[in-house]
C-alpha positions, 0 to 999 in steps of 0.5 A: 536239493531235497535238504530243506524241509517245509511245513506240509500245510505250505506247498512244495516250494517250486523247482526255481525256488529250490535252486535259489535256496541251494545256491543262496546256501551255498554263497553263504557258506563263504561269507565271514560274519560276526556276533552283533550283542545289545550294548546293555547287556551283551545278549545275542542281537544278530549274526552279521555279515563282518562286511555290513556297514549299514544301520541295523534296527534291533531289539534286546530280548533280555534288557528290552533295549530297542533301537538302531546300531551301526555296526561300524560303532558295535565292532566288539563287546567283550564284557560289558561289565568289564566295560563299565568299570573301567569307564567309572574308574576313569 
């Protein structure tokens, strides 16, 4: 349990604290997840877990696209370049 390292200006997490982190590390090492990208420009938003369905709130550091997104809609991007083209091509 001694793996975590802190800030030394911050007190040593408690015992308690440091069995949650442990077992919250080790519950997430199991779990599936993916890459949410801004549907504008396909930069790196959040990895989320592939069973979240909720509303995620977000910001694009690139594009400065800001808004809300449900990852049931945001499955994959794969190139949004390649995306746009063939929807003007439609």
């Amino acid at each position: 349990m001694s793996g975590y390292t802190c800030n030394p200006r911050y007190n040593t997490p408690s015992p308690d604290v440091l069995r949650k982190l442990e077992l919250s590390r080790l519950e997430a090492e199991n779990v599936k997840t993916r890459e949410m990208r801004c549907p504008i420009c396909g930069f790196l938003l959040r990895i989320i877990p592939v069973t979240q369905t909720d509303i995620v709130f977000v910001k694009c550091r690139k594009c400065k696209f800001d808004g809300a997104l449900s990852p049931a809609y945001f499955r994959r991007i794969r190139n949004c370049r390649v995306n746009r083209m063939q929807w003007e091509e439609l």
